[in-house]
C-alpha positions as CSV (number, residue, x, y, z in Angstrom):
1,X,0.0,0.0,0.0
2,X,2.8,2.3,0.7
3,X,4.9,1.6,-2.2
4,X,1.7,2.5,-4.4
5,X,1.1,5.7,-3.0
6,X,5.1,6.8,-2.8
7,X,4.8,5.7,-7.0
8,X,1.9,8.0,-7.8
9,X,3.5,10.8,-5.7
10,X,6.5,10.4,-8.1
11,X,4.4,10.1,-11.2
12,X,2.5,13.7,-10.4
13,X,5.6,15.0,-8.9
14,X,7.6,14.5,-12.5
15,X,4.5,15.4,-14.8
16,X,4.1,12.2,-16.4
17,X,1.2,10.3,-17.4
18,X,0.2,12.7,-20.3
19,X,-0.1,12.0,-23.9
20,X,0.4,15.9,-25.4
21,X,3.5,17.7,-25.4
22,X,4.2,19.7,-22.2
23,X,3.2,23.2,-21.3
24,X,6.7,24.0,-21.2
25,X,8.5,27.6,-21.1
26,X,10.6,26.0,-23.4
27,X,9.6,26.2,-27.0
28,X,11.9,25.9,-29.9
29,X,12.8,22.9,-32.5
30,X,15.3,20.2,-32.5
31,X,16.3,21.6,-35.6
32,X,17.3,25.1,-35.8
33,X,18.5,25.2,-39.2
34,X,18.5,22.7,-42.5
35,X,20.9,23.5,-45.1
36,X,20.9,21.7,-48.2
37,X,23.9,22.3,-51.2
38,X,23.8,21.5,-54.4
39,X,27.0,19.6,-55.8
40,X,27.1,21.4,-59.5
41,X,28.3,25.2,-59.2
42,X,24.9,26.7,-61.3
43,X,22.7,24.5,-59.9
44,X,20.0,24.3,-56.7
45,X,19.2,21.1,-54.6
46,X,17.0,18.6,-56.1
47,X,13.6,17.0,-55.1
48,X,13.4,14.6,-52.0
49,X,15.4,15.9,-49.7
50,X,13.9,15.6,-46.4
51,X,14.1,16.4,-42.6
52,X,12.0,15.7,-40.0
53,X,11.5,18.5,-37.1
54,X,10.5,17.3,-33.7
55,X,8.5,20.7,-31.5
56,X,9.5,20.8,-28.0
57,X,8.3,22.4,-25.6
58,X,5.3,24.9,-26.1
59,X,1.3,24.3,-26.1
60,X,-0.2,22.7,-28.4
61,X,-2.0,22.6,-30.7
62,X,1.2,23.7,-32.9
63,X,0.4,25.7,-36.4
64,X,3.2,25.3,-39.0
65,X,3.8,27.9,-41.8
66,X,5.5,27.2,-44.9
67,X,6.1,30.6,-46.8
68,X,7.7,29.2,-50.2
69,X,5.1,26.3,-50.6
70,X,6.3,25.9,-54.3
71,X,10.5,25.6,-52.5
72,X,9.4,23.1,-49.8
73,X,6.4,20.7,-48.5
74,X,5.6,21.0,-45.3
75,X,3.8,17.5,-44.7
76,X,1.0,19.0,-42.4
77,X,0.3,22.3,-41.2
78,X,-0.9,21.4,-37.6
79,X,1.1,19.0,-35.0
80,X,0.0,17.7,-31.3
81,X,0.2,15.1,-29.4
82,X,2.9,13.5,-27.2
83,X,5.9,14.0,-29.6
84,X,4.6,16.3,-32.1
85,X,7.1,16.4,-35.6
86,X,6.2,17.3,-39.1
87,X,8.7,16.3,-42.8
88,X,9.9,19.4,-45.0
89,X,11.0,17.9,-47.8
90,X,12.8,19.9,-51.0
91,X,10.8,20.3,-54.5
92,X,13.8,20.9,-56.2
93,X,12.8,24.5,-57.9
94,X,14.8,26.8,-56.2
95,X,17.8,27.8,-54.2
96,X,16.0,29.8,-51.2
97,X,16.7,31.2,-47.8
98,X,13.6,31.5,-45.5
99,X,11.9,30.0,-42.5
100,X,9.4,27.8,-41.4
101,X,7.7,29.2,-38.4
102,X,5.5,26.8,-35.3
103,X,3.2,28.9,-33.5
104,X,1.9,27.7,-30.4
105,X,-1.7,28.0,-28.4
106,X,0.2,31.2,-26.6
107,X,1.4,32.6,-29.9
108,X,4.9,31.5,-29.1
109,X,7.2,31.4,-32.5
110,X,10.1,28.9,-33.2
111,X,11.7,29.2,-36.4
112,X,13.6,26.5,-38.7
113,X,15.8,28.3,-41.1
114,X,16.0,26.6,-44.1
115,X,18.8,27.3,-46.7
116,X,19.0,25.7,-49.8
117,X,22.3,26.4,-51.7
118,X,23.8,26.6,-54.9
119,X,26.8,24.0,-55.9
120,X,30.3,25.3,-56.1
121,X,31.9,22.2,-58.1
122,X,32.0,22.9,-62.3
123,X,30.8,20.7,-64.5
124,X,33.1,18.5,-66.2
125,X,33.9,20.8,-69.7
126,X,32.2,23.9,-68.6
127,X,34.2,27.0,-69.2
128,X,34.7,29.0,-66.5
């Protein structure tokens, strides 16, 4: 009997037990920034390069907002839940540098910067 009620001190004491992402004071991504080079100097990154981006911290529910749809897919615009991630994956039409920003219930903004870069290697037989 004691050892059952010392356990579900420790489970409220630590905050467990939930299944959405904490009301933290914490809010950012585990990425920060994605940077993606081409190879070929001339050239942007091709299509189907991918990342995933885990939220932590925050309230959700979590709004994501992609501002070069036709650059990058975003693979949902809304996250929650206990471990709340979403894909950004490259479309290969562009070299860019912008971000994708998370808004939280309070309004709270993290930011992934994404850069997608030109290639510095010439092409075999290019002229300079």
């Amino acid at each position: 009997m004691m050892a059952a009620a010392l356990s579900t001190v420790a489970l409220v004491a630590c905050g467990g037990g939930g299944d959405v992402a904490g009301d933290s004071m914490e809010f950012t991504t585990n990425v920060d920034e994605w940077a993606v080079k081409a190879y070929w100097k001339g050239e942007c990154p091709g299509a189907g390069n991918e990342v995933w981006v885990t939220i932590v911290g925050g309230q959700p529910p979590f709004r994501i907002r992609n501002p070069m749809p036709t650059v990058v897919q975003v693979d949902r615009t809304e996250a929650s839940g206990k471990d709340p991630v979403f894909k950004i994956t490259t479309l290969g039409t562009a070299c860019a540098e912008f971000s994708i920003t998370v808004h939280d219930y309070h309004s709270q903004v993290a930011e992934v910067e994404i850069k997608l870069e030109e290639g510095s290697e010439e092409l075999p037989g290019a002229t300079p």
